[in-house]
N, C-alpha and C positions, 0 to 999 in steps of 0.2 A: 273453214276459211279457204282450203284449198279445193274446194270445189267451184267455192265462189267467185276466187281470183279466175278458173278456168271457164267458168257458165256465164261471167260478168254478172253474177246474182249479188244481195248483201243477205241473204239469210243470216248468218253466222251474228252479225252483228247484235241480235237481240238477245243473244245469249252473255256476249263477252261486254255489255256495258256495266258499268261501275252501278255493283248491287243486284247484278242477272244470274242467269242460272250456272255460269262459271264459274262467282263466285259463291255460291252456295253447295258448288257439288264437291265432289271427292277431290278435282283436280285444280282447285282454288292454290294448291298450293305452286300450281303449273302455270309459266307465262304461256296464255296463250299465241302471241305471235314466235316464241320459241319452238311449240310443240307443232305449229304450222308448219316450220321450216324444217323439221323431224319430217311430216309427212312429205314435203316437197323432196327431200333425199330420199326417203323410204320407195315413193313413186316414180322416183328417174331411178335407183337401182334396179327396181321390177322391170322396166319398160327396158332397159338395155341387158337386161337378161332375158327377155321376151324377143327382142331385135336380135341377139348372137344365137338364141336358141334356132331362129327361123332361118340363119347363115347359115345352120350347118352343125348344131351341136354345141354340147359343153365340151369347152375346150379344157378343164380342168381333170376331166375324168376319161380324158381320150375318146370322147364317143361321136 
């Protein structure tokens, strides 16, 4: 879904309809617009640890 939101696609959608392959998998017991918004903070934590890396280092470990 979070590709989709970024590509303008609807892939995701045929998976997450009432009765698709979301709810038949392991992670049925997961909202999928919850686990969207997981990845949306997962993917800005990466990108602005990618962005401070290319500043000039981790700042956390002096380097």
């Amino acid at each position: 879904m979070h590709l989709d939101d970024r590509r303008g696609t609807d892939r995701a959608a045929a998976f997450t309809v009432p009765g698709g392959l979301w709810e038949r998998s392991a992670m049925q017991r997961f909202d999928p617009a919850l686990r969207k918004a997981q990845v949306v903070r997962v993917c800005a934590f990466a990108a602005a640890a990618i962005a401070g890396a290319a500043e000039g280092g981790d700042k956390h470990h002096g380097t």
